[in-house]
N, C-alpha and C positions, 0 to 999 in steps of 0.2 A: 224540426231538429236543428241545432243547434253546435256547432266544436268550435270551441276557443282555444287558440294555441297563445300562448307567452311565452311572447320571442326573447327569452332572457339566456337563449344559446346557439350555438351554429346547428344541434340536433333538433333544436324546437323550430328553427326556421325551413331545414329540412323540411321538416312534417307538416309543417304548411305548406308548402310550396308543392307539395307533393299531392297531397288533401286538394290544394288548388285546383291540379291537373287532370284528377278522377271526379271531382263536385259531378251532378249531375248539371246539365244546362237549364240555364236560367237562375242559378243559384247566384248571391251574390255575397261580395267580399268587404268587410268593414275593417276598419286599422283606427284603434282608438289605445289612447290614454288608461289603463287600467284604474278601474274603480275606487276609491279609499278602501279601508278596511275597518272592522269595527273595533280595531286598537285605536286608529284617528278616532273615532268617536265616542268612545270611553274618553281617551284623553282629552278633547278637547269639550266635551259635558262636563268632565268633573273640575276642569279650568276656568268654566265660564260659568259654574257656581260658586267657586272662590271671588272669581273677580265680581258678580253679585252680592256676596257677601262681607266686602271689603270695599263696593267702589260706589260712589253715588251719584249719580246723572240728575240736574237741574234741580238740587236739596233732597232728592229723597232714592232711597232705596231702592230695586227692582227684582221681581223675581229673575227667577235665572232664565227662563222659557222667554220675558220679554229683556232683558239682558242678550241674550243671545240672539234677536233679533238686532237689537243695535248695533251688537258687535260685529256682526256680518254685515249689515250694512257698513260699518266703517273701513272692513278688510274691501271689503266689494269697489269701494271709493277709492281706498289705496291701491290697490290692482291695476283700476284704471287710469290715476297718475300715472304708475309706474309705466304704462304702454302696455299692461298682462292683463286684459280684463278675464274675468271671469269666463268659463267658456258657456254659460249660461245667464249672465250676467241682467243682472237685476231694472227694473223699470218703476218709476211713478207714476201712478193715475190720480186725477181726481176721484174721491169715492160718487156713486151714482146719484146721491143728492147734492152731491158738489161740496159739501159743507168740511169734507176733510182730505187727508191726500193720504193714498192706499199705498205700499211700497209691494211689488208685485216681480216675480220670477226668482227670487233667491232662496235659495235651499240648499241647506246642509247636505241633503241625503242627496244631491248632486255630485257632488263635488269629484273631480277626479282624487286619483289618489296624493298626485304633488301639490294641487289645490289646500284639499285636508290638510299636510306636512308645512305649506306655507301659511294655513289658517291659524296652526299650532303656534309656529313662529310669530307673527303675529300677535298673539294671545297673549306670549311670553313680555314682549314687548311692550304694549298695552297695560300689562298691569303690574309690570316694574316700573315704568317709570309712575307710577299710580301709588305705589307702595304694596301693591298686592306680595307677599310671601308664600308662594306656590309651595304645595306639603309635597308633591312628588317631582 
């Protein structure tokens, strides 16, 4: 079993802190980052099939599933400019016969929720200065 409080009030911090003090022992306490939500992922699916559908990486087209792999790699790289990586932030391998290079740890369905929000942003950015005209 499991309680999640979201501290988005002095009552809900309350009710933590209170929850904290009754826990049985041995129970233990995590403080994280709230999840995205599936409005970030609506929005940003149905974005980065636009920008598939409007933007072309080395002459040709891509679908939207390998689009969105690129384009996470490139927010992933810009994150870590910025000094924000990822809080699961992505790695390359050689693949096992050596012959290609595998990109390994990044995922959308990660993402915290200000992640998601700055994925979006991103996205925005990406494919105006691209020419992409976003329908929503």
């Amino acid at each position: 079993m499991s309680r999640p409080f979201f501290l988005v009030h002095a009552e809900a911090r309350r009710n933590a802190a209170a929850f904290c003090m009754e826990a049985p022992t041995g129970w233990m306490v995590l403080f994280s980052e709230p999840p995205k939500h599936r409005g970030h992922e609506k929005k940003y699916h149905a974005m980065i099939g636009e920008i598939a559908a409007m933007v072309e990486h080395i002459g040709r087209q891509w679908d939207a599933d390998d689009m969105k792999r690129l384009l996470v790699d490139e927010f992933a790289d810009e994150m870590r400019c910025a000094g924000t990586p990822l809080h699961h932030d992505g790695r390359v391998a050689p693949s096992l016969d050596g012959r290609r290079t595998v990109q390994l740890g990044m995922q959308t369905a990660e993402f915290t929720a200000n992640e998601a929000q700055q994925f979006i942003e991103f996205l925005y950015a990406f494919g105006t200065i691209r020419g992409v005209e976003f329908k929503k």
